[in-house]
C-alpha positions in Angstrom: 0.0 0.0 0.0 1.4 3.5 -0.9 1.3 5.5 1.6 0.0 9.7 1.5 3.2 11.3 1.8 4.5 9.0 -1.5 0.9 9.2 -3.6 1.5 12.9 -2.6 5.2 12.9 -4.0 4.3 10.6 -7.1 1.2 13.1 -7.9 4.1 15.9 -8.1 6.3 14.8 -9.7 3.6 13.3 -12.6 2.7 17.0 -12.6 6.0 17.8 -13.1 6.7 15.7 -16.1 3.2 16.7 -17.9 4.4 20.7 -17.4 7.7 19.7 -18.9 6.1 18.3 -21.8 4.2 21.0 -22.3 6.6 23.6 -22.7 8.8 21.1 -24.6 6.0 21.0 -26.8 5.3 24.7 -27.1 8.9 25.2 -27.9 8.9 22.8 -30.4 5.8 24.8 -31.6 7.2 28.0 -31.4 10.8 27.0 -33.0 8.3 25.6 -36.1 6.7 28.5 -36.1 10.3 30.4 -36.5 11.9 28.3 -39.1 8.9 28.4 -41.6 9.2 32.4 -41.3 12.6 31.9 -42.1 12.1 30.1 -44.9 9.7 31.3 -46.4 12.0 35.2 -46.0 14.4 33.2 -47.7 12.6 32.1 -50.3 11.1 35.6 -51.1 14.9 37.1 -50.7 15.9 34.3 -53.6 13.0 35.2 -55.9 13.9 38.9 -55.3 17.2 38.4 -56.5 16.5 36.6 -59.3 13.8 38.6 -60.3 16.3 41.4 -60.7 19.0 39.0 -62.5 16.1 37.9 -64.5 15.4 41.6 -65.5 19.4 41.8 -66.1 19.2 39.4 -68.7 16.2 40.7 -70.6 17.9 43.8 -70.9 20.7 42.3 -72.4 18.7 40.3 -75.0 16.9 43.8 -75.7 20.3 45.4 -76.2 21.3 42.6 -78.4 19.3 42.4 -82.0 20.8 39.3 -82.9 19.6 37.0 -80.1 16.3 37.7 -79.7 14.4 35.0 -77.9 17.4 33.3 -76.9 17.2 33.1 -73.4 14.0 30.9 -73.4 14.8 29.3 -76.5 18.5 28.1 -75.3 17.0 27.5 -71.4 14.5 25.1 -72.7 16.8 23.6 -74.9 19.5 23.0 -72.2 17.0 21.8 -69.8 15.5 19.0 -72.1 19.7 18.1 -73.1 20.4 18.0 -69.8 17.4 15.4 -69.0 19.0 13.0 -71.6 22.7 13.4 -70.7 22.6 14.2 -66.8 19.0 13.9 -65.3 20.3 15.3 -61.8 21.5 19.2 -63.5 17.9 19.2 -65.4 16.0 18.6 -61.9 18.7 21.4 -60.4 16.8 24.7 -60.1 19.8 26.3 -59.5 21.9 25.3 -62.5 19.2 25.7 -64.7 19.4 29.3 -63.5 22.7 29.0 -65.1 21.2 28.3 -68.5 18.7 31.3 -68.3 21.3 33.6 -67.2 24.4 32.1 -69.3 24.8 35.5 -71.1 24.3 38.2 -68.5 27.7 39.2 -68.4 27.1 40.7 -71.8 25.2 44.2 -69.6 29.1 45.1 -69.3 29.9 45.0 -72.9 29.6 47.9 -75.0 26.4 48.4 -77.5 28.8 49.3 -81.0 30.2 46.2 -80.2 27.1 43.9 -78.7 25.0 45.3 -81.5 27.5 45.2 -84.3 25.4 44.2 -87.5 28.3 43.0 -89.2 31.0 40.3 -87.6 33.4 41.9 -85.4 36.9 42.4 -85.4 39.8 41.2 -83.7 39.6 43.5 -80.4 35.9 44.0 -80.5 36.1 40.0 -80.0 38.7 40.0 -77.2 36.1 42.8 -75.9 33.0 40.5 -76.2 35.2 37.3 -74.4 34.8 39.1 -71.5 31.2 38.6 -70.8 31.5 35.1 -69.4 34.1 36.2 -66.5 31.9 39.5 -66.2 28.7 37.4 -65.6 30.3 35.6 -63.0 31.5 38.7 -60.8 27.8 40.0 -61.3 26.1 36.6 -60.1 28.6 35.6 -57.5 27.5 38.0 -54.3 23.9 36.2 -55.0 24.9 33.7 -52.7 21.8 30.6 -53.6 23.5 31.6 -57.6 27.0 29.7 -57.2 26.2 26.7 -58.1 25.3 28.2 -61.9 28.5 30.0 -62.1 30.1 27.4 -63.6 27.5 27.4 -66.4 28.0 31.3 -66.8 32.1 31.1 -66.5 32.5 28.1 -69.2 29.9 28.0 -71.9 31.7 28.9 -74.1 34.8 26.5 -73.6 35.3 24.1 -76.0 35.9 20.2 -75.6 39.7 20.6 -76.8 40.8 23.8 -75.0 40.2 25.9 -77.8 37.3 28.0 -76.2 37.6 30.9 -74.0 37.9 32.8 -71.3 40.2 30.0 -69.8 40.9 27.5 -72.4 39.5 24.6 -70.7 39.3 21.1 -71.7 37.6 17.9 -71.9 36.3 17.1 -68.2 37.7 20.3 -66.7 34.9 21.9 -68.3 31.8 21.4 -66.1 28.8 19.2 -67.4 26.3 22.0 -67.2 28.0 24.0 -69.4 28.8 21.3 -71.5 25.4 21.0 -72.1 24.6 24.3 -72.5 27.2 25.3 -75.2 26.1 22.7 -77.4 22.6 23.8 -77.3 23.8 27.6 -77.5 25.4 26.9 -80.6 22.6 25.1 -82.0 20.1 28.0 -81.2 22.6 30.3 -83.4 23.0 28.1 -86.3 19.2 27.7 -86.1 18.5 31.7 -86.0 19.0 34.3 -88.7 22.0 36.8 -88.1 22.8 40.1 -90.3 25.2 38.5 -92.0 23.8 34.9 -92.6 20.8 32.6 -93.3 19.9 30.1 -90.3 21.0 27.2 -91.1 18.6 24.3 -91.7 17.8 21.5 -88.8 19.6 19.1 -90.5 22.6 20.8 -91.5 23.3 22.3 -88.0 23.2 18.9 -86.8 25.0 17.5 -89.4 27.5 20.6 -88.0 27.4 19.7 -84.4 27.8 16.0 -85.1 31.2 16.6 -87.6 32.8 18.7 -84.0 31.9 16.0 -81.8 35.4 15.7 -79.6 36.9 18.8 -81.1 34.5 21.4 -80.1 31.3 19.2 -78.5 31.7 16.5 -75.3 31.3 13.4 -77.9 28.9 11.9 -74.9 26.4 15.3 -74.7 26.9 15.1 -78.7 25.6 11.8 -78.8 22.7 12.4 -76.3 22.0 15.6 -78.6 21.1 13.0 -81.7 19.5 10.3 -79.5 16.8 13.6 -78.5 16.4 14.6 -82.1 16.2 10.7 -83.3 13.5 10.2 -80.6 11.7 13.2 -81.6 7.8 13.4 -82.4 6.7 14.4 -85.3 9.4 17.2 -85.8 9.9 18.9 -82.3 13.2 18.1 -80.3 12.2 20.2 -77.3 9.1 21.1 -75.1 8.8 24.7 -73.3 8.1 28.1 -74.2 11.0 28.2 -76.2 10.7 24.8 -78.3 9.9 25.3 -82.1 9.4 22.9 -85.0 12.2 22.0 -87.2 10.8 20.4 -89.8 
């Protein structure tokens, strides 16, 4: 038989332990509470920023005559590469980021130059090889942007170090831009320019296939044609920016 004194004790401390839960629980509420504020101040800081990156780039395709419609065009394009070669970078918001803002760097280069109609000359080219670096030092302070600075730094390396702004090659290069550079270059053998026709479908992928391993990753290159063979009834690419190429 318990006796009073111990019921009495027992009774307390049972008290005891149901307060503690309590406030354990109300912390637990509050500290919930806390983090989804955070997060979702974090999440409004991100689209903030890259609302005004976004804006950025627009007024760089406005700036430049020759690539109008690029930036959806060459993001859509990337993304649905990307899902054939790596499936991880196309499900990356981040890096596909990278292919939307690829060309941002080009705010910092002069208009006679960005808007040239005719091709450029030797220093107004070592002018316009600047915009990858300059796209970087624009997107790195936006600290959720890094990992699509690769993308922005190296899409226009080329698979056997003959690119620019670093001359990287072959697996130094990252994947993403990779990816992206192939695409980039198809969009602008695909378009009309000042001084040329676009090129037809087939004949910029007859292009892209004959630089396989000298300009292209041979492996993206392949996964380029596997797309286009597996194509529906003449459209490579779904999003905004796809368009029929037969």
């Amino acid at each position: 038989m318990i006796e009073p004194l111990e019921a009495a004790e027992e009774g307390r401390l049972r008290e005891q332990l149901l307060s503690f839960a309590r406030d354990l629980n109300e912390i637990y509420r509050r500290e919930r509470a806390r983090t989804q504020q955070l997060e979702e101040a974090l999440s409004e800081l991100e689209e903030s920023y890259l609302a005004t990156v976004k804006t950025l780039a627009f007024v760089v395709e406005a700036k430049d005559t020759h690539t109008r419609s690029h930036l959806d065009r060459a993001h859509d394009y990337a993304v649905a590469l990307a899902s054939r070669v790596a499936p991880e970078l196309a499900a990356d918001q981040t890096l596909r980021y990278g292919f939307f803002l690829h060309d941002i760097g080009k705010i910092g280069i002069p208009e006679r130059v960005l808007s040239k109609p005719g091709p450029l000359t030797d220093d107004e080219w070592a002018i316009m090889r600047t915009h990858p670096l300059l796209g970087a030092q624009i997107l790195s302070p936006v600290k959720f942007l890094h990992r699509a600075l690769p993308i922005v730094e190296a899409h226009h390396e080329k698979w056997d170090g003959s690119g620019y702004p670093r001359g990287l090659k072959f697996e130094e290069i990252p994947l993403g831009a990779r990816i992206f550079a192939l695409v980039d270059a198809f969009d602008a053998m695909t378009s009309d320019r000042p001084y040329r026709r676009a090129l037809s479908f087939e004949q910029a992928l007859e292009q892209i296939s004959r630089s396989a391993g000298t300009q292209f990753d041979p492996e993206v290159v392949q996964g380029f044609v596997e797309l286009c063979e597996d194509a529906d009834k003449g459209r490579i690419f779904v999003g905004e920016g796809a368009r029929s190429v037969s």
